[in-house]
C-alpha positions in Angstrom: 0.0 0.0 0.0 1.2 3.3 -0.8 -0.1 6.3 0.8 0.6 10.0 -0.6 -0.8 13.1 1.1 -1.7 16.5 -1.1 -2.1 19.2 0.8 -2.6 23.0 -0.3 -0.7 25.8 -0.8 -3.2 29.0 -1.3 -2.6 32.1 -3.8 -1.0 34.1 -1.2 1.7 31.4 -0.4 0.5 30.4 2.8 -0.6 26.5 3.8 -4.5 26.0 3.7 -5.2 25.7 7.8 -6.8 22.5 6.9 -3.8 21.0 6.5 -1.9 22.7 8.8 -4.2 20.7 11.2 -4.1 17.9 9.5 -0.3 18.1 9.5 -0.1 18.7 12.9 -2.1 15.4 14.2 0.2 13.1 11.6 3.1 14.8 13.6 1.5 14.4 17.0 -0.1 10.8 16.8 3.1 9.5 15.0 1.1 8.9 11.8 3.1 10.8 9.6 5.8 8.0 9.3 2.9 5.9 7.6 2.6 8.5 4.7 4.7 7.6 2.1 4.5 10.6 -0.3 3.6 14.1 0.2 2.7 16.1 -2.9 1.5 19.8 -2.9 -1.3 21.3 -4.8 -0.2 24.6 -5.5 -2.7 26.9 -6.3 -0.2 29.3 -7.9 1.3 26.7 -9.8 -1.8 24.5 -11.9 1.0 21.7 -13.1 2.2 21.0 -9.3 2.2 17.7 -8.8 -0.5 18.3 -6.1 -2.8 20.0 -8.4 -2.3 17.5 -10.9 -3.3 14.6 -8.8 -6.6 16.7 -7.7 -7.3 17.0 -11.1 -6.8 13.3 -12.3 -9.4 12.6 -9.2 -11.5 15.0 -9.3 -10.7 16.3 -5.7 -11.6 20.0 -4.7 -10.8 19.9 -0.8 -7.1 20.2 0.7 -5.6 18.5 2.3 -6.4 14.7 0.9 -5.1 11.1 1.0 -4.4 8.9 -1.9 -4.0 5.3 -1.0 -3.7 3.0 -3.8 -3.6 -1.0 -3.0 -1.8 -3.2 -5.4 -4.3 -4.9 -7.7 -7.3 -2.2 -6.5 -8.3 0.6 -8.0 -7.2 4.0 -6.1 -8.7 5.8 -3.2 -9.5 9.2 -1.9 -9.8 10.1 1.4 -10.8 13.8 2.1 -11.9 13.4 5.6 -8.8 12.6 8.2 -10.8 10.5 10.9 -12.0 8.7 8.8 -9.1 8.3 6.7 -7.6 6.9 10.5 -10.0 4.6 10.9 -10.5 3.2 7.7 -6.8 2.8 6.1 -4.3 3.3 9.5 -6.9 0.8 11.2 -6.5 3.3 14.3 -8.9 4.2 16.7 -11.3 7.5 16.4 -13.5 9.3 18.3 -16.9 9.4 16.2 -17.5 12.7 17.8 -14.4 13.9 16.0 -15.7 12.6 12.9 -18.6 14.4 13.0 -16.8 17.8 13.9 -14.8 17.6 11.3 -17.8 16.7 8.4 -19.6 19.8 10.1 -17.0 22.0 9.7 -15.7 21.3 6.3 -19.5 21.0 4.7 -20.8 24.3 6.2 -23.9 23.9 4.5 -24.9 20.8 7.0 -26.6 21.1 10.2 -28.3 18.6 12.6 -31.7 17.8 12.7 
């Protein structure tokens, strides 16, 4: 399995704070050293190998995980928890989950 991480570089040359945060759990947790490739999508830059990745999938959120599985076809991972829990096989707080889909699709609200 081969896991490579795109994350965002904005217009103004700054890191998207999504992946800041998402950088700085990998760091904490220890994760970081199950990441095999880490690409950037630089918005300034539309061939970056980042952005060129995004485009091949079809991906429109920084920062994401492509995890591609010998003899399966590749997959994208735009939410982090989950992306724990389903690839790293590491425990997650579902109450994390759910902050983190609330706060990167705005538009939701609970019931």
């Amino acid at each position: 399995m081969k896991i490579t991480l795109v994350k965002k570089i904005k217009l103004d040359g700054s890191l998207c704070k999504k992946c800041e945060e998402v950088q700085q759990k990998l760091d904490a947790t220890g994760q970081i050293s199950l990441i095999d490739e880490v690409l950037i999508a630089d918005e300034r830059d539309p061939l970056s190998p980042g952005m060129e990745i995004a485009s091949l999938f079809n991906v429109e959120r920084a920062p994401f995980f492509l995890v591609e599985r010998e003899g399966k076809a590749p997959e994208i991972h735009t939410i982090y928890f989950k992306f724990v829990k389903e690839v790293l096989n590491q425990k997650t707080l579902e109450e994390d989950e759910l902050k983190e889909i609330l706060n990167d699709n705005p538009d939701l609200d609970f019931l």
